[in-house]
N, C-alpha and C positions, 0 to 999 in steps of 0.2 A: 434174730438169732445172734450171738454173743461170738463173738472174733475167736474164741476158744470154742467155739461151739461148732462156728463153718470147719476149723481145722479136723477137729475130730471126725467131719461125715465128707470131709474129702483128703484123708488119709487114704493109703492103700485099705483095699477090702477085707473087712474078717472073715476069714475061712466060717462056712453055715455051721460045721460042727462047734465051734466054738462059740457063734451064736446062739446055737440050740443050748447050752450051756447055761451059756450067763442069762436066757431067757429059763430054765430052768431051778439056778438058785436066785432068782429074783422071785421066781414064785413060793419057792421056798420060804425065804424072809416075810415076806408076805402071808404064807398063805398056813404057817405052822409056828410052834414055839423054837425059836430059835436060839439053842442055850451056844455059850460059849465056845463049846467045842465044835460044833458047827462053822461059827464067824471064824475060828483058826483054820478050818480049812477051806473056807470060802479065800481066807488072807492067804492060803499056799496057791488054790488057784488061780489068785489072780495074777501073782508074782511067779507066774509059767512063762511068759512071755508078752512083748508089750502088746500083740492082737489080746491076751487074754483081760490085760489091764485098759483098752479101750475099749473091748464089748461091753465091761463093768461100767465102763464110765457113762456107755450109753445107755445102761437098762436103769444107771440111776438118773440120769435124765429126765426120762421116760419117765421112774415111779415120782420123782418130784412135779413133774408136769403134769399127770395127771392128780396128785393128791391135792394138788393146788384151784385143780376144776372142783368147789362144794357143789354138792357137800356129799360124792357118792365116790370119789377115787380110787383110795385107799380099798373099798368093800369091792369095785370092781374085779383089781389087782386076788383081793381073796377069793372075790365068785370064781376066776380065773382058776386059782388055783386047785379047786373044788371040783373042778369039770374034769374032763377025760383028757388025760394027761396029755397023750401022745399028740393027740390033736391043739392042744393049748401051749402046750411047748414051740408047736408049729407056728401058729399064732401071729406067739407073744416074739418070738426070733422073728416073724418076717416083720415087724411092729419095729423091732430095732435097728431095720434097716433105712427107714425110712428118716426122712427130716422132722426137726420138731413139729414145723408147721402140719407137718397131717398125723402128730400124734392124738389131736384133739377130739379126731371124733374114733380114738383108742376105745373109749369107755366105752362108747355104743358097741362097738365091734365085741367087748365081752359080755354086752347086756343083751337077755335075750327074751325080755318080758315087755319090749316093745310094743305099740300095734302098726303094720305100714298098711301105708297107702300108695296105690301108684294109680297111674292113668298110660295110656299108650300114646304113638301120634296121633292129634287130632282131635283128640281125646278130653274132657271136664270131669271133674268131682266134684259135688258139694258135699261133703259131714259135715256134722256136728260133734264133738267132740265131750267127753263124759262130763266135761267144766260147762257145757253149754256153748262153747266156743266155738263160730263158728271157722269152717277152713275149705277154701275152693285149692283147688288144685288143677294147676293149666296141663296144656300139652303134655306128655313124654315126662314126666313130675313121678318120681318116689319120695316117700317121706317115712318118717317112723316118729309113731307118738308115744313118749317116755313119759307116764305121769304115775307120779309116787306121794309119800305122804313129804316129800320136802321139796317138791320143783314139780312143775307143767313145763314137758319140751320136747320142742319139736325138734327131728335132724333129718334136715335138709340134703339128700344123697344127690339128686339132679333135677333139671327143671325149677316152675316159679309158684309160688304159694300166695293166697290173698287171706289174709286172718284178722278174723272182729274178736276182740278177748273178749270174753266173759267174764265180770267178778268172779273169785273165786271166796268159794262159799262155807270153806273150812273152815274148823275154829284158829288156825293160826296162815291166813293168806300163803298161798307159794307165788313165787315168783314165777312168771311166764318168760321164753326166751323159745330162740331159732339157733339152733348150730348151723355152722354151714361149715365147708371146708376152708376158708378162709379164715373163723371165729365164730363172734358170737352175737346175738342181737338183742337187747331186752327190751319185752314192752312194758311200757310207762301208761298203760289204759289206752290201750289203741286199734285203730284201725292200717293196718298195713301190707304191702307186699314186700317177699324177700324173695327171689331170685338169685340161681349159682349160675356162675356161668365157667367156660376154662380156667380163668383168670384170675375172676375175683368174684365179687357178689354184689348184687346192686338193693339196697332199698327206698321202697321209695311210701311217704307215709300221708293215710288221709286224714285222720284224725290223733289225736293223741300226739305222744313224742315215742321215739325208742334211742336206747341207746348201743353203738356200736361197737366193740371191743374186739381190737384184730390180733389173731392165735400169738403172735410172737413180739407182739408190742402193746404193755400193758397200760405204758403212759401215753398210747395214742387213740384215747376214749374219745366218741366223738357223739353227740346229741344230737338226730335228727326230727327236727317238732313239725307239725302239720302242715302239710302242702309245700312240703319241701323232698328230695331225694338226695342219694350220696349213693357212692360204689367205695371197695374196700377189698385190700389184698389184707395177707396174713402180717405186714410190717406197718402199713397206712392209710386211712379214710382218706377220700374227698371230703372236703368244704361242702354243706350240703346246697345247694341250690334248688330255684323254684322246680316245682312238680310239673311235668308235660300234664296238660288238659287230656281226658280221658286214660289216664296211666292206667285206671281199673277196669276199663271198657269191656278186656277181655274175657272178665266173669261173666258180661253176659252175651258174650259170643261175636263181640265186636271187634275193630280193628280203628281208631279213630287218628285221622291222620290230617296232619294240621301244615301244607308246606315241607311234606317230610319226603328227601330224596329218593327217589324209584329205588335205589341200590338196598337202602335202609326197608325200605318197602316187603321190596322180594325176600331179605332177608326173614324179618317177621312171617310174613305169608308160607315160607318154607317150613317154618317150624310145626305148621299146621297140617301139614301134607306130608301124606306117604311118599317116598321116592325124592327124588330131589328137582328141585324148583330153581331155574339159573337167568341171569337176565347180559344180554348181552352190554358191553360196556360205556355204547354210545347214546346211550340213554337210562346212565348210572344217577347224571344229575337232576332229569325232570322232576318234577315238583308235583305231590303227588298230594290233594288234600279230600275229604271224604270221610263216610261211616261205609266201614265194607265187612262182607260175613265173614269171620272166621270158623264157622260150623259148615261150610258150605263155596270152597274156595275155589272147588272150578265156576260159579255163577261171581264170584269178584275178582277170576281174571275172566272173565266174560264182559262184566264190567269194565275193568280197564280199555278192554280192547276197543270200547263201546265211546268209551271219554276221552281218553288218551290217541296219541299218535304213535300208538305200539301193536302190536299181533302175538297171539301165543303161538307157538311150535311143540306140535308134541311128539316127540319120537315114540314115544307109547304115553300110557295115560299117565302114568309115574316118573316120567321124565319130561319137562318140560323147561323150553328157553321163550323171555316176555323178548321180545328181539323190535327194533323200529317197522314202522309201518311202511 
């Protein structure tokens, strides 16, 4: 984001009514013919006050940043304004409060001919996808599949995805990609996984290349090619480096663990499990290597407790600490 940019979203706050406003004639512009006499008084209101000429400043932000997402923007901004008013006004204002970086997945928030897919804890999907394409989905995963006659994309809400593209079979190719909250991913004929995490977003790729494009920094493109991974905030990629051995494992229910610290361990293993999974700290560092079930995670801390010099504690079945032996 642009040094005039941070200033503008940490200014004091615009009162919501004059949010609901400037999100109201931004849909206007957008969403009807807007003859002159309109823009004159679009120009009195904004010269109300200076809240009234920074809400402006930020709903045009907004329409620039997303017209700049091809090739459906602009048309979202209009489906926008087509819809039920009262509720799209609401929207579009809480949309302007926000920072650039999570304007990006704005478009999907107006698009409503998506298809999602979630899975719960603990939880797998395998689709297939109407390209043929195929898409697993891990743990605790929503997704929504936007395909049109000019892009295939996936948007990535929480959790991690494994995608084999499929040619696409149209007479003029779309381009494949992942939104995530952080940006954007393209694949380049690949095999891949994308994962959101608080932070940032990690990919990590088997085949093929993709390339990474982070929400707020356009000249920090970054090519991830086969058997390599990277992570990535909304201003900057990682350097990609080598791919961990079984990164894919866990499409088919596995957990493959190479010298990987207990701490990192129980981490992954939690994400599998209802209720929460904690391991006590003096056996954060052991060294943990193995193929263990993640469909089936009370028999691999059974295991653990079996190989290792650790015991589970379970204060009930859904709480448990892996604590020294």
């Amino acid at each position: 984001m642009s040094a005039s940019a941070n200033r503008l979203f940490k200014d004091e706050a615009i009162p919501d009514v004059i949010l609901d406003e400037a999100a109201l004639w931004l849909m206007e512009l957008h969403g009807s013919q807007f003859d002159p006499q309109q823009r004159q008084k679009l120009k009195e209101w904004r010269a109300r006050s200076t809240a009234h000429e920074r809400a402006w400043q930020r709903a045009s932000m907004f329409a620039e940043k997303i017209q700049s997402l091809p090739p459906e923007g602009a048309r979202a901004l209009k489906k926008l304004a087509g819809a039920d008013r009262r509720k799209a006004v609401k929207t579009l204002a809480a949309l302007l409060v926000a920072a650039p970086a999570g304007w990006l997945a704005c478009r999907y928030a107006l698009q409503s001919d998506g298809v999602r897919y979630n899975t719960a804890v603990g939880q797998q999907r395998d689709v297939i996808l109407d390209d043929g394409t195929r898409l697993v989905l891990n743990t605790d995963t929503e997704v929504d599949a936007v395909f049109n006659e000019y892009e295939r994309r996936l948007v990535l809400h929480r959790g991690e995805i494994l995608v084999t593209t499929a040619k696409d079979r149209t007479s003029h190719p779309r381009p494949f990609s992942v939104q995530v909250h952080q940006g954007n991913i393209r694949a380049l004929g690949t095999r891949f996984i994308a994962r959101q995490e608080e932070e940032k977003s990690h990919v990590a790729v088997m085949e093929g290349a993709v390339e990474i494009s982070p929400a707020d920094n356009a000249s920090a493109k970054v090519v991830v090619p086969a058997n390599e991974q990277s992570s990535f905030t909304s201003r900057q990629a990682d350097l990609p480096v080598a791919l961990e051995a079984g990164a894919d494992s866990w499409a088919d229910g596995m957990l493959i663990a190479h010298k990987m610290p207990m701490a990192a361990f129980i981490a992954q293993l939690n994400r599998y499990r209802p209720g929460k999974l904690r391991y006590d700290t003096r056996i954060a560092g052991l060294s943990v290597s193995g193929a263990f079930s993640l469909r089936d995670t009370d028999q691999t801390l059974a295991t653990l407790e079996q190989t290792m010099p650790v015991r589970v504690q379970y204060l009930t079945r859904y709480w448990a600490t892996v604590v020294p032996r």
